[in-house]
Structure formats: structure tokens, C-alpha cells
N, C-alpha and C positions, 0 to 999 in steps of 0.2 A: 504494500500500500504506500501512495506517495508520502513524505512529509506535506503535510498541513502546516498552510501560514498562515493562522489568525488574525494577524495584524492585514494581511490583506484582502482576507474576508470581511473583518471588522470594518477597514473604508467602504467596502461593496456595500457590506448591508446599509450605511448610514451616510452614503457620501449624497450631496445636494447638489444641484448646480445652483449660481450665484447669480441675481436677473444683471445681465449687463449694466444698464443703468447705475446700480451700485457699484460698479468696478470705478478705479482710478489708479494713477500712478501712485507707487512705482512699478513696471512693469519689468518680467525677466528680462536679463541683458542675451545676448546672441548666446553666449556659452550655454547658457541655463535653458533656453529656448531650444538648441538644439537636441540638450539632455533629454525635453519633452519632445519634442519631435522624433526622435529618435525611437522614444518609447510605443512613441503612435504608432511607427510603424510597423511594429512587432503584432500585426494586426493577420485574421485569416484572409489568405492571398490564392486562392486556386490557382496553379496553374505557374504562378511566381510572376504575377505580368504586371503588377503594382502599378495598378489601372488607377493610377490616383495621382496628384502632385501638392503639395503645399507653396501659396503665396503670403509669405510675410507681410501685413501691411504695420507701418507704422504711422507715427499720428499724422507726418505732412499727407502720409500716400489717402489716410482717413479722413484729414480734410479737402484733400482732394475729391473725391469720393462723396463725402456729403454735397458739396457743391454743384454736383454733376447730379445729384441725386431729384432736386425741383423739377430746370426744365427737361429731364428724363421724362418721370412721373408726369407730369403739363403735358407732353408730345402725345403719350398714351392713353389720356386722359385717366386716369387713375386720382380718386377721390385725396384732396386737397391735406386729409388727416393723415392717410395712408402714406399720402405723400412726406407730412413731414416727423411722422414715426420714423420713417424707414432712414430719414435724412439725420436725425437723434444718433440712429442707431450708429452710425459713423460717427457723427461729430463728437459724441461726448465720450467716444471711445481713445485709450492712449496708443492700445493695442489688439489686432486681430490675423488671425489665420485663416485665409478662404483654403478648405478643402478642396481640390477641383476635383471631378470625376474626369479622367482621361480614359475613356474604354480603347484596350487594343485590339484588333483583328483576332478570333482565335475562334478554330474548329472547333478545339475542345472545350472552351471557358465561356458559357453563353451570356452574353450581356448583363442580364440580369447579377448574373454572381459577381459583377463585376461594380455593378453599381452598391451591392450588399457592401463589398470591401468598403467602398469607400465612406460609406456609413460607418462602418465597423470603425475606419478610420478617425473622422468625427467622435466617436463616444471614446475610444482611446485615446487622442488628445483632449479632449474634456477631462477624463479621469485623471490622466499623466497629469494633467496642471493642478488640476485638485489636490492627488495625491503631493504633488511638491509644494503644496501649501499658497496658491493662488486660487482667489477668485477666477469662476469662466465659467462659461455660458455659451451654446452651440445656439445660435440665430440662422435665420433666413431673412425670408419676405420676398415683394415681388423683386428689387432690384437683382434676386441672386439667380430668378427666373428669367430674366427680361434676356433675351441673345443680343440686341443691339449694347446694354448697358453692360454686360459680364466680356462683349467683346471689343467695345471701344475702350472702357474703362477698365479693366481685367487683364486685356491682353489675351484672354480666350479662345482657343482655336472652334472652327465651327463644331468638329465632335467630343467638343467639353462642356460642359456643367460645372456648377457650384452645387458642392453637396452641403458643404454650410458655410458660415463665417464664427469662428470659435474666436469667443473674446475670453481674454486675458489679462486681469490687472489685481490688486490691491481692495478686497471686499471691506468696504464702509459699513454695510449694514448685512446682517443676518437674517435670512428669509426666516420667516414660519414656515412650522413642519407642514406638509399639508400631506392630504390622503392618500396614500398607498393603493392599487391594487386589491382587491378581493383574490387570493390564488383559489378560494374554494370554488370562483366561477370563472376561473382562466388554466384549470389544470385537470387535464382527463389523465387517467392511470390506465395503461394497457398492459393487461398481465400474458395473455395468450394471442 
């Protein structure tokens, strides 16, 4: 039987993510970022095609990013609130990581499992920062959907996605617990 690590059971059971909004500087320096990045990627990979990439954004590239984020949302016509959630969502940020989905060509690795990784990816850099004692928080919205915004502003190749934007900073405020899951109506036992 393997050794059991409680200590990293123990963050599993109880780790939370932190609402961006409450993040601020300081945020990890490159060293420390790669140590979590690094961790992310130790993620399931079928195939070994690391159908994923990470962009670093830091605050100029975020307020770039916010800025670009109005007459985006205007162009689209996309509701004026939406709009300026999503424009928050950069600005008051120090620090973010966009996930990209880069799916590769492959007979045997069907798209799909391909886009799982790169989720997979996402909840492991959430965790890795967590576990290293940073606030983060995995976001989206429409900016991370929009192909014209993800490839003018991203640098995005046409067969990429944004599977999130993981933010990273320095947690001000502590969420309330909230509700859990019921497992007794999300788990069937198959015995034969």
C-alpha cells in the first residue's frame, strides 16, 4: 500500500479558492511562479502532447487588457455591466495566468481529452498557488470566449482557447465556507 500524505489530503479536503477581487500584491516573483507552474504541469496528459501552454500576464500586460476590454464588449454589443465586470476583472488584478488550450493533431488522443488536460491544468495551478500559500482564483467570462479578443489581445492562434485566467496575489479577505456537494446524490457504488 502506498504511503499516505495527510498533509496533502488535508489541503484537498479544505482548500478554497480566493474571489479575485480580494487578491493584491505582492504577487510570486518568476522563481516562485515557475515552482507553481511547474507543479501545474505534473497534470494527466494522454498521449504526452501537452495540448496546453501558459501566458504570464503581469499588471502593464492586465492593464492593457482591461483597456481593450470596453470597446471589445461595445463592438459585440455585450450588456454594459458584463462589460465592465469583465474589464475589473483585469484591472484590479496584479497578477494572472491564461491557460490556453492548444489541441494537437493526434489519431490516438481525441480532442476532447485534450481539452480535459487543460482543465486539469487550471485546477492544478489553482491548487499549486494555494498550496504555496497564495490567494487564486480560476476566472473566465466572455473576453476569454470572444476569438477576435483572445487573438488580437492574446496572441492566440486560430486553434486555441482560453481555458481560464488563474489569478494570483496576496488574499485580503477570507471567503465564507459555503456549501459543499451532497456525495449521497452525486455517488453510485457499482459492486458487480
Amino acid at each position: 500500500m502506498p504511503e499516505k500524505n495527510q498533509a496533502a489530503l488535508d489541503f484537498l479536503l479544505t482548500r478554497r479558492s480566493r474571489p479575485a477581487k480580494t487578491l493584491t500584491g505582492p504577487v510570486p516573483g518568476q522563481d516562485e511562479l515557475m515552482t507553481i507552474l511547474t507543479a501545474a504541469a505534473r497534470t494527466p496528459d494522454h498521449g504526452k502532447l501537452e495540448p496546453w501552454r501558459f501566458i504570464v500576464l503581469e499588471k502593464p500586460a492586465l492593464t492593457r487588457l482591461a483597456d481593450c476590454v470596453e470597446p471589445c464588449g461595445a463592438k459585440l454589443g455585450i450588456d454594459p455591466e458584463k462589460i465592465e465586470k469583465s474589464r475589473r476583472q483585469f484591472a484590479d488584478a496584479d497578477l494572472a495566468v491564461a491557460v490556453v488550450l492548444s489541441p494537437v493533431e493526434s489519431e490516438k488522443v481525441p480532442h476532447i481529452e485534450q481539452v480535459y488536460s487543460a482543465g486539469a491544468v487550471c485546477l492544478s495551478l489553482l491548487n499549486a498557488a494555494l498550496a504555496a500559500g497564495w490567494g487564486a482564483n480560476w476566472l473566465t467570462g466572455w473576453p476569454s470566449h470572444d476569438p477576435a479578443f483572445i487573438k488580437d489581445e492574446l496572441g492566440l492562434e486560430d486553434h486555441e482557447s482560453v481555458a481560464g485566467f488563474i489569478h494570483i496575489g496576496t488574499e485580503t479577505a477570507a471567503p465564507p465556507e459555503r456549501p459543499r456537494p451532497d456525495l449521497s446524490t452525486k455517488v453510485k457504488w457499482v459492486s458487480a
